[in-house]
N, C-alpha and C positions, 0 to 999 in steps of 0.2 A: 412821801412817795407811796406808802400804805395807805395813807387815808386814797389816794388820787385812784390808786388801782380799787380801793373799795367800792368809791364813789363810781367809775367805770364800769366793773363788776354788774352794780343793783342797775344802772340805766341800762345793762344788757338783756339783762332777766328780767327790767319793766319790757322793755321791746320788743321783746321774746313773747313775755306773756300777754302783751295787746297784739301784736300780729297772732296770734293763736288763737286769741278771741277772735277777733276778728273772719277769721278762716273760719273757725268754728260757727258763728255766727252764720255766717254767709251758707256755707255746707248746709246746714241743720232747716233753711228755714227755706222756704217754699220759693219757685220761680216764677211762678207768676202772674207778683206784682212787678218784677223786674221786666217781664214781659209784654207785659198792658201798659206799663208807663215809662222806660227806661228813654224810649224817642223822644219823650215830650219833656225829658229834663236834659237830654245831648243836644238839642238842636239851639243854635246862637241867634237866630233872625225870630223874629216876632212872627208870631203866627196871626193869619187875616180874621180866623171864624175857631171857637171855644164852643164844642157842645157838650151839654149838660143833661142828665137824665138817670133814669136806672135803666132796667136791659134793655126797655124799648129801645131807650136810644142807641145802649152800646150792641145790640142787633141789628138797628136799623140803618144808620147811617155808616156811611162806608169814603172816609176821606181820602183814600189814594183814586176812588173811583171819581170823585168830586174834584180833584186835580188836574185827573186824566182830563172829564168834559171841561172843567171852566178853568182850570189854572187856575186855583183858590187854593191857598194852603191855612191846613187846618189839623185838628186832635179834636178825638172821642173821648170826652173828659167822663164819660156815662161809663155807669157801671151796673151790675146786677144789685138788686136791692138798695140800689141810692137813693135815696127818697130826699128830698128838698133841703133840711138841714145839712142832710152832707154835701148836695150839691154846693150849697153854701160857702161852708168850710171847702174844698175842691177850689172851688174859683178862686176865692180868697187866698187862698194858697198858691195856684197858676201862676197869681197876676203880679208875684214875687218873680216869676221865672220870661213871661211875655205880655204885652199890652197889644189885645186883638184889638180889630176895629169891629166887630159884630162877637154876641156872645147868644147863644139859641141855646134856649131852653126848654125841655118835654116838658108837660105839664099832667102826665099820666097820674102820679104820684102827689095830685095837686088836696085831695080829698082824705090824705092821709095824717091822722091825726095823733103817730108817734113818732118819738126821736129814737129809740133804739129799739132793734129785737134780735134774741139771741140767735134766731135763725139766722139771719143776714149778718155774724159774728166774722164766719169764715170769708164772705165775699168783701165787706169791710177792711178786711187784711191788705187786700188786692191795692188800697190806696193808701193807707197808712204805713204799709210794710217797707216800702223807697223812700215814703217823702223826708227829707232831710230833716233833723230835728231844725226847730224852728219855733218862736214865739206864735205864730200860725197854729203849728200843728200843738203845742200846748192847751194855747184854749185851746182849739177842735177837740180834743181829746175830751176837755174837761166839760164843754159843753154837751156832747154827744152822750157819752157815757156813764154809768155809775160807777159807785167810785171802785168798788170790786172785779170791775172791769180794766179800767184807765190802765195799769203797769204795764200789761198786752201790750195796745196797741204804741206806749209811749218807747217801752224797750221791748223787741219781737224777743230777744234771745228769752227774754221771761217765760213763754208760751213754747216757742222751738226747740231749748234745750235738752228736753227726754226725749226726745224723736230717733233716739239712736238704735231704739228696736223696728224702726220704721224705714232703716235704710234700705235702696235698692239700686239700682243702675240709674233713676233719674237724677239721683242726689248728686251721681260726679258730672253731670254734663252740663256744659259752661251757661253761662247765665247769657240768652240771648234775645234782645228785643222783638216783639211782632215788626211783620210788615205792615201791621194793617192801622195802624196810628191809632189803636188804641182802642179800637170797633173791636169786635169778636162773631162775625158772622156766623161762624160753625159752633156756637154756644159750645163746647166740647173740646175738652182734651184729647179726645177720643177722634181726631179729623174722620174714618170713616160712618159715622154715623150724621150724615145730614137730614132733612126731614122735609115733609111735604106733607099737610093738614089738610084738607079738604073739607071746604066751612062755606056755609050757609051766606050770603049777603046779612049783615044785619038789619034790624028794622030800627030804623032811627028816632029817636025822640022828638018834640018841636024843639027848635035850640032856643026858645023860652023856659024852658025845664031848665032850671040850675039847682046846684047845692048851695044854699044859702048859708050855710055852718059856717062860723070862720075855725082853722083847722092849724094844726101847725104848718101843714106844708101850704095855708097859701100865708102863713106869716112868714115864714122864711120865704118865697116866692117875693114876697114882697121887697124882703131884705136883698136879693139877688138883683133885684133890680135897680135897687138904692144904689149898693155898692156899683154898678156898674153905671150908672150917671155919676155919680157922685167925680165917678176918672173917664167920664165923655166919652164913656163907651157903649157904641146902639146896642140896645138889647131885643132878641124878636120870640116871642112865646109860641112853640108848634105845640100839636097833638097831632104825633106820629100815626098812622093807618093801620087799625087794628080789628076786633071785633068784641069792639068792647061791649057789655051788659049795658042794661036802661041808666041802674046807675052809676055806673063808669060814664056814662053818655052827658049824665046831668052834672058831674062833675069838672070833665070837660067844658062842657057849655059856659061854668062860671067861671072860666078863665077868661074869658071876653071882658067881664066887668073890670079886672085889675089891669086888663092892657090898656081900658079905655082912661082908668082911673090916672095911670104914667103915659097916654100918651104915646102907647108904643104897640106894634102891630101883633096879632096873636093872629094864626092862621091852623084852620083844624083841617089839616089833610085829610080825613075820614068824608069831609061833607063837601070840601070846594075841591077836588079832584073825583078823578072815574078811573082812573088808571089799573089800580089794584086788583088783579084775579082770585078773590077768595077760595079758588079751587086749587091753587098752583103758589099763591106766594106768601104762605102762612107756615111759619112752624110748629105752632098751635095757636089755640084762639086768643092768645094774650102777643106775641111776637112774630113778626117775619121770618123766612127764611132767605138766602141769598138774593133769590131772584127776586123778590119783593122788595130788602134792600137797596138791590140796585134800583130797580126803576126810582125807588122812594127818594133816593140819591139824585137822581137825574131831574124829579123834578123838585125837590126842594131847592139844588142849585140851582136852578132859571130861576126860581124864584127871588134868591136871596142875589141871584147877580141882575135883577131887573132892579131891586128895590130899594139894596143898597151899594155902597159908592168900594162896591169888591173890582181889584182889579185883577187881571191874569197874567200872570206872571212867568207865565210858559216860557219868555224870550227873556229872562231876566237871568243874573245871577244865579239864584238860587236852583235855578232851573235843573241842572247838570247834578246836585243833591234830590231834588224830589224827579228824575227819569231812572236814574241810576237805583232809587226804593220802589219806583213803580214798578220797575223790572223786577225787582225780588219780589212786589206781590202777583204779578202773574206769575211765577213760578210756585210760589204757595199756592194759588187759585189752582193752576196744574195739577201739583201736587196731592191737594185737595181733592181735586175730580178721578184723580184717580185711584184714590183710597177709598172710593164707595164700592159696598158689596150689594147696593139695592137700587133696582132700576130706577125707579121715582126719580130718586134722589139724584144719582148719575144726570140723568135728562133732564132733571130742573139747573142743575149746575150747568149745563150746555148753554145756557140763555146769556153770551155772551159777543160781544161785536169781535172778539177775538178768534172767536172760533168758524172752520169753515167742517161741516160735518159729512157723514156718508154712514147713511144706515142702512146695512142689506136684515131683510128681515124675512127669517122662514119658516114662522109659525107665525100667522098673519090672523090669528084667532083674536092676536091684544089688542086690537081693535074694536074688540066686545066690552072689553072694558074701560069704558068712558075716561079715567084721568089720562090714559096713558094718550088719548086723541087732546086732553087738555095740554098736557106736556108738550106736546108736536107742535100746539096750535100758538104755544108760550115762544116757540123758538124758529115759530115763522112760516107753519105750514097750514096750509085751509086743510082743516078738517073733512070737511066733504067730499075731499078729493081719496081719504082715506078707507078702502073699503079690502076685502077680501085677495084681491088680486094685487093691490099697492104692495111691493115689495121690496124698493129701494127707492130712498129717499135720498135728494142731495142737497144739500144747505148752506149758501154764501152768507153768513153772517153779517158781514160789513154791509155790502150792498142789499140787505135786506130780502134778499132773491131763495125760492126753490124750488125744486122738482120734483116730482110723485112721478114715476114708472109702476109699470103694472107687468107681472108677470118678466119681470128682467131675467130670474133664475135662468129662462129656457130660450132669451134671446139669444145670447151668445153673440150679443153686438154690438156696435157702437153706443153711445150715449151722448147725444152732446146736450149737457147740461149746464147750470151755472157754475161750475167749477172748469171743466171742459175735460172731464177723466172720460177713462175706458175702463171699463169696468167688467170684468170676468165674471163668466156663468158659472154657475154650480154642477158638479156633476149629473149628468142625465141617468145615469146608471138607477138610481134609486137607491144606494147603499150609503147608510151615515157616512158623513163627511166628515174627514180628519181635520181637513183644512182647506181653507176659502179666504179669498181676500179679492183685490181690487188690485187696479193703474191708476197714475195720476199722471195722463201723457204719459211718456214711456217707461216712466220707473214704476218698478212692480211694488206694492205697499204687503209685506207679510203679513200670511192670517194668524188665526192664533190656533195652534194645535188643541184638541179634546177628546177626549172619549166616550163624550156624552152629545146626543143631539143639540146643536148649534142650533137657537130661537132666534138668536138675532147677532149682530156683528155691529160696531160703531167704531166707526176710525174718525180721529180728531186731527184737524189741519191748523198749526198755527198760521192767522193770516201774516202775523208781522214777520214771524220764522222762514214761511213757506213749507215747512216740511212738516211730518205726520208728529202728533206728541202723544197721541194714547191709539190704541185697538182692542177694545175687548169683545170677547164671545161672553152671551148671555146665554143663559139655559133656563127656562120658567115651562109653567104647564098654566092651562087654562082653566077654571074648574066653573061651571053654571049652575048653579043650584035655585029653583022656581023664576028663573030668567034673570036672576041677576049673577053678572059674572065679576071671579075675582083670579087676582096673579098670584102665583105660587112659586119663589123664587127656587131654583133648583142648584146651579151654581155660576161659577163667574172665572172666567181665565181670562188671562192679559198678555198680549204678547211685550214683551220689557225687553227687544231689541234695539 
């Protein structure tokens, strides 16, 4: 009977002491990887389309948005810093968990001729730090790595364990997947910080210019493709839309040879589309920003549902799981937009078929300076209708419709525009305004109270909701220095009723 209670005893105290690891474990180490990939190991049905890259892709592509147009489901298997050998390892590992019928691969990274660098140590984590142990992720480890490295990424608690001077209030909150399957469009933990780069068109190379080098990433490219016939799976080679250097261009370019070499289609967005506004959908000159995304989403879907045998699955089963996560990412996309403290950014985020917009604007000076007519022009408005007197703008998203009014402040009168509001003048008095706002038909839309001169007002209409989802007052000042003018953000209120 003594031995039984001993034996009892010690299997309580192992129990004890692996659930505590375990907690521990979990506590101590970063969210994430849990974040960026936790979807793409709960989901049960096979996924249609696998992409692969480093940030280009995981900036650029955006698969709830690629749902929403085609009914295609899919993950952003792209990470920062993944260069071709980990894509490698990545897919190899997926195709434990789903068997897509198409698997697209960036080819940015094609010209790169190492397996590890310590800089890309911490973004590496982001994939190795979920994936289940596995004879996979063994080799991956063993191939990737030196050998001073490998115990990291084989056991995290190795690496995570002294992080106990590093606790803070993110450490208790629950481990919870993206919406965004995997993509990271707001490159940032940081959601108020979005970006808008304003870049030059590139000057393109002759796409006879290659790199002739053979490299490791286009050996592993190679191998990506293997593995992916090898299980009769199409594979299709992009070059994401960027602004890349001469030789980033020549590198690119010799990704033509090895599609042609298997037989399989490589398509360089940069050169066979026009779509791309280097003024407005860049978040620097190596990556997109949302709205760049998106378009990029839009048209690489028609492409890939023209060419291969993707079907849409909108009316199918799975349907009711992928409406139900698109809902959660327009409430992130919300969310999102409303955590910018920087106009740019704000109005590039606006570039959505969801939204129906109303900008009253009354310091009508930002028209001097040229992005901000870029931004207008991103989300549907002629420019040249934009001058001195344009003072409210109205914008149906969906139907692609908008209106320029001139001098509304002192109409004090109807409007009938593409929305069909009424929309209230500003005081004539001449004394700063506390508050202003708008109608939408009969219900009154609240403005946002300030203490500071109101430059502009934006209220945001969900079309699928019908009702208002954001209002903010913007505050900026104009500054012209030898005729070129620049924006000076002052501050930002929101009415959060």
């Amino acid at each position: 009977m003594d031995g039984i209670k001993k034996i009892l005893s010690m299997l309580i105290c192992l129990i004890l002491i692996v659930e505590s690891f375990l907690f521990t474990d979990n506590f101590l180490s970063r969210k994430s990887s849990y974040a960026k990939n936790a979807d793409f190991y709960n989901y049960e049905e096979d996924y249609e389309v696998l992409f692969l890259g480093s940030s280009h892709m995981v900036m650029g592509i955006a698969p709830m948005e690629l749902w929403h147009d085609y009914g295609i489901t899919s993950y952003n298997m792209g990470n920062y810093g993944q260069w071709l050998p980990l894509d490698y390892w990545v897919l190899k590992n997926a195709l434990d968990y789903t068997t897509p019928k198409l698997v697209v691969v960036d080819v940015h990274a094609i010209g790169n001729d190492t397996m590890y660098s310590e800089g890309h140590a911490s973004q590496m984590h982001e994939v190795f730090d979920i994936m289940p142990l596995s004879r996979n992720k063994i080799e991956a480890i063993g191939d990737l790595f030196p050998k001073d490295k490998r115990m990291e990424f084989l056991f995290r608690f190795s690496l995570y364990h002294s992080r106990w001077n590093e606790i803070n209030s993110s450490f208790w909150k629950k481990n919870e997947s993206s919406s965004e399957k995997g993509a990271n469009l707001d490159n940032s933990t940081s959601m108020d910080y979005a970006r808008v780069y304003e870049c030059a068109r590139p000057i393109w190379v002759d796409s006879s210019e290659k790199m002739e080098e053979e490299t490791i990433g286009k050996k592993y490219l190679r191998k990506i493709i293997e593995l992916c016939q090898s299980k009769k799976i199409e594979v299709a080679l992009v070059a994401l839309p960027y602004a890349p250097s001469e030789g980033e261009q020549r590198n690119l370019n010799s990704a033509v040879d090895i599609a042609n070499e298997y037989k399989i289609n490589f398509l360089n967005m940069n050169l066979e589309y026009d779509y791309l506004d280097y003024r407005t959908d860049l978040y620097d000159e190596g990556h997109l920003n949302s709205s760049g995304a998106r378009k990029t989403t839009y048209v690489l879907g028609k492409y890939l549902k023209e060419t291969y045998n993707l079907l849409d699955l909108r009316s199918t089963e799975v349907s009711a799981i992928w409406e139900k996560d698109y809902e959660e990412y327009i409430d992130y996309k919300i969310e999102w937009m409303k955590k910018q403290i920087h106009l740019d950014a704000y109005l590039m985020l606006l570039a959505e078929d969801e939204y129906n917009i109303i900008i009253e604007i009354n310091d009508t000076a930002i028209w001097d300076v040229p992005l901000y007519t870029y931004l207008l022009e991103n989300i549907g408005i002629n420019s040249e209708k934009l001058n001195k007197d344009a003072n409210c703008i109205v914008i149906n998203s969906q139907s692609g419709s908008a209106d320029v009014l001139y001098n509304f402040d002192s109409s004090r009168g109807d409007a009938n525009t593409v929305l069909s509001i009424l929309a209230e003048g500003r005081d004539d008095s001449g004394d700063n305004m506390e508050e202003y706002g708008l109608c939408l038909g009969n219900n009154a839309v609240n403005g946002t109270e300030s203490n500071q001169d109101v430059s502009m007002q934006v209220t945001v209409i969900s079309e699928s909701l019908g009702s208002v989802i954001d209002c903010t007052a913007w505050c900026y000042k104009v500054h012209e220095i030898d005729g070129n003018y620049s924006l000076e953000m002052i501050d930002v209120f929101r009415n959060d009723s």
